[in-house]
N, C-alpha and C positions, 0 to 999 in steps of 0.2 A: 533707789536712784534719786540725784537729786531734780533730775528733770527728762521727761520723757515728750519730745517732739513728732507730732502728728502731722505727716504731710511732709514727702522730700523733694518737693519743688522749691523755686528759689528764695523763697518766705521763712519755709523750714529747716534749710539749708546754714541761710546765716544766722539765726535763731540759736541754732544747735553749735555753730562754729564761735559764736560770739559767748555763751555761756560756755564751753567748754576752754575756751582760753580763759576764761573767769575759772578755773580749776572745782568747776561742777562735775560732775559724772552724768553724763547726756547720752541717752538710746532716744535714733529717732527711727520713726516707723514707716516704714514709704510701702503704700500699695503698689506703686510702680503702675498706676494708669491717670497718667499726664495730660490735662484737654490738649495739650499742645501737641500730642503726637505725632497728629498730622503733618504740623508743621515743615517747611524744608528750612527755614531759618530764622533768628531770630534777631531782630533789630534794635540799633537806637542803644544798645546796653554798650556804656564806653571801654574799651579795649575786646569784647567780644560781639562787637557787631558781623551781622551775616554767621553767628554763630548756629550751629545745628544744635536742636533741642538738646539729641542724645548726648553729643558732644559735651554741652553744658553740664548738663547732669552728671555725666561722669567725670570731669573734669574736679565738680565740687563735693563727689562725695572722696575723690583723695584729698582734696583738700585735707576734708573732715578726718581721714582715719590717717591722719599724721599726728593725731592728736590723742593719746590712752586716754582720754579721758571721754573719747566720743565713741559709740558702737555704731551702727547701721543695723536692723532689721527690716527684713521683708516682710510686707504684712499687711494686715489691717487690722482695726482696733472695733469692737462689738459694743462695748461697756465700758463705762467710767462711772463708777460711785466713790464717795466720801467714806474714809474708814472711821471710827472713833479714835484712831493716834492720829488725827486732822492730814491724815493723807489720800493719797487719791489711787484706787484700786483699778487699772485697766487690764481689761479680758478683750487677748487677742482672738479672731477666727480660727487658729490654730490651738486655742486651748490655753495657752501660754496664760499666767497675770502677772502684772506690773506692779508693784509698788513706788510709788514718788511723789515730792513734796509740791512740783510745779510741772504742769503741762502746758503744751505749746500747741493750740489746733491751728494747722496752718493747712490741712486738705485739700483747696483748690476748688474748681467748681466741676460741674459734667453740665455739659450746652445741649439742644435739639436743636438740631436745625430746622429753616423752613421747609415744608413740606411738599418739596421740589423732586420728583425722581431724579434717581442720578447725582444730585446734588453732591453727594459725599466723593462721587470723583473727579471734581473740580475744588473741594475743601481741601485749603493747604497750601494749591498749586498757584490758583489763579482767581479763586472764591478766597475772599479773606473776613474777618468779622470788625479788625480794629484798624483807622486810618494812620494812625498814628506809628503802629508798627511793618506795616506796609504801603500805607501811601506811597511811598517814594518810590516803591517798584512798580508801580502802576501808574504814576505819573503821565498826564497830556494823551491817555488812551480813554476809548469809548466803551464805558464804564456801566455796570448796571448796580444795582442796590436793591435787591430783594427784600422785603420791608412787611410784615403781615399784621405790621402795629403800629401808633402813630406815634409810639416812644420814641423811631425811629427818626424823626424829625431835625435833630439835632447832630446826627451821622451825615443827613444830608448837606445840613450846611457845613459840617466839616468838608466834604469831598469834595466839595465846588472851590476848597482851597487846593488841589490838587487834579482836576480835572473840570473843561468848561463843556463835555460832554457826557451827559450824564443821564439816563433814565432811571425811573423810580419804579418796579413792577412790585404787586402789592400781592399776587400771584391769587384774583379772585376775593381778593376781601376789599372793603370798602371801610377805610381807616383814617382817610382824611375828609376835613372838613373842607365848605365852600373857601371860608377865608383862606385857608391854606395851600389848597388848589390855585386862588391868584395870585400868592408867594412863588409858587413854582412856576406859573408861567411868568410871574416879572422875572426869574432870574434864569430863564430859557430850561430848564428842566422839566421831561416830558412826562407824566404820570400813564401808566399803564395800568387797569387793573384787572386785566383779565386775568384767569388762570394759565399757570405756568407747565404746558404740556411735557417740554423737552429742553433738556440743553444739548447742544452739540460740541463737539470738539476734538482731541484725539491728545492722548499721554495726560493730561490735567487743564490742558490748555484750553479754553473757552473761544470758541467761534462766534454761536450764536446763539440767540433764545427765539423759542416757537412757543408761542400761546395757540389759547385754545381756538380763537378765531380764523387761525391759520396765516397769522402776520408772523414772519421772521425777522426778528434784527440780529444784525451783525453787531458784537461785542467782543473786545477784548480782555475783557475777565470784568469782577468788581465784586462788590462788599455783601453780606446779605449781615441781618440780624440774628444771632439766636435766644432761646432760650435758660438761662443759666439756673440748675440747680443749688442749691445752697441749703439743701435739708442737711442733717444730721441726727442720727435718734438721743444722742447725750450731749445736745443745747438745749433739749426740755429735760432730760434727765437732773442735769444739773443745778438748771432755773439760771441760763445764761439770756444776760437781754440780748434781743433782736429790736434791730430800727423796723421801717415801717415795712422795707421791702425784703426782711425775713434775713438779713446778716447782720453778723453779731458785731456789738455794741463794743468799741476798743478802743480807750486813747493812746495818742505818739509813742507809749512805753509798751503797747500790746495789753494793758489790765483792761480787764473784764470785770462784771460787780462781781464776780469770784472771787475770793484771794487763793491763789494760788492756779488761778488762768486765765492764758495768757493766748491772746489772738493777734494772727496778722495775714499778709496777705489777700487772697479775693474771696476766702469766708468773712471779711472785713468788706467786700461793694468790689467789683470788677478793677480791674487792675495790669497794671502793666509789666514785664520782667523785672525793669530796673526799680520800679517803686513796690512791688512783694520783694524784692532783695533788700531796700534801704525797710522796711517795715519789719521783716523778722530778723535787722544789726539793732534796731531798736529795741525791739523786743527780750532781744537780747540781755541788754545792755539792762532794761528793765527789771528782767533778773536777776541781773548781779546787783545793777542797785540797792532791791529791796533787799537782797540778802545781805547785805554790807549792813544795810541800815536795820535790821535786825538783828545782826551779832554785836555791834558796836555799843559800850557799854555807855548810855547816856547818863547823865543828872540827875 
């Protein structure tokens, strides 16, 4: 193959769609487990806005198989080593290997959530993680932000563009400092840190939250932080760089200090639908570059 893409979310998607009109031969490999799963829809992406994950996804894997020169497999990929003809050997979980000149990890991340009972049936519905892709459905309601780190600091001043009610439950941890505590009360936002007993609600819909002290508020849904994964076991196989918070090293064309891989999307730093889509056209495009300008007989 001339290229085999890792990851059929929307990074891996046009990655694959974009080299394959560059008349490559592209298998890309979708484990088929999406963080967005949850999700009931997907915003802000222009002409598919309020688009359903699945919907999406299906939608772009016909794209892709109008195209002979694009396959689809289901899967997951175990290994990737260098062969001596400077190619790149992938051994699927199924047994399968790969042979190709260019690889595309575009895999996506797996999140934990806070460690909130219940929490996962209110994720999706009325729990969200990014403002940006939900704000606006949550718009001038009374808001909470589940927060167990003080990374979170900066989500909060996102939400106060979109809400002037807002609590901060830290759900039992103690993550903010003094100075920052009289940030939140100059900009009337209440810090909570008790532990977070229960949430209530009924279909995904959020009521209220009951600490442990036996205060309840009434809330109409809001954001918490998670956790995002971004291991891999062939980004040290390989001797691919990593920035300081453990994703891989890419510039605008998707290169890697590998030659011949190639990243995009949110094994590249967290990210949003529309920008892993415009990162793995890029990536793309990076492909067919190089390979132009390595066929092309110079001086």
């Amino acid at each position: 193959m001339d290229v085999v893409v890792i990851g059929g979310g929307p990074a891996g998607m046009s990655a694959a769609l974009v080299a394959g009109r560059g008349k490559k031969n592209v298998v890309l490999i979708d484990e088929n487990k999406p963080r967005n799963a949850v999700t009931k829809e997907s915003h802000a992406f222009l002409t598919r806005d309020n688009i359903k994950p699945a919907d999406f996804k299906e939608k772009g894997r016909r794209d892709l198989l109008k195209y002979p020169t694009i396959a689809i497999k289901d899967g997951r990929v175990l290994e990737i080593k260098k062969t001596d003809q400077s190619l790149f050997e992938l051994t699927t979980e199924a047994g399968e290997i790969l042979q190709t000149k260019n690889v595309v990890i575009t895999p996506g991340l797996k999140e934990t959530l806070p460690a909130v009972s219940g929490i996962e049936n209110y994720y999706g519905t009325s729990l969200f993680s990014c403002p940006f892709c939900d704000g606006w459905e949550m718009k001038d309601k009374p808001l909470i932000l589940i927060a167990e780190s003080a990374q979170a600091l900066h989500v909060i001043k996102l939400l106060k563009n979109w809400t002037d009610d807002l609590i901060v439950a830290t759900n039992g941890h103690s993550v903010f400092d003094t100075e920052q505590k009289k940030v939140f009360e100059l900009n009337h936002i209440r810090l909570i840190e008790e532990k977070i007993t229960e949430l209530k609600g009924n279909n995904g819909e959020l009521k209220s939250v009951v600490f442990k002290n036996g205060e309840e508020v009434e809330r109409s849904g809001g954001f918490c932080t998670t956790v995002l994964d971004n291991s891999l076991p062939f980004i040290e196989q390989l001797g691919i760089e990593v920035n300081e918070a453990g994703y891989i090293t890419a510039d605008m064309m998707g290169h890697t200090n590998v030659k011949g891989i190639y990243a995009a999307g949110e094994i590249t730093g967290p990210s949003q639908l529309i920008v892993s889509a415009s990162q793995g056209h890029m990536t793309g495009v990076g492909i067919i570059a190089d390979a132009c300008e390595e066929a092309f007989q110079n001086i």
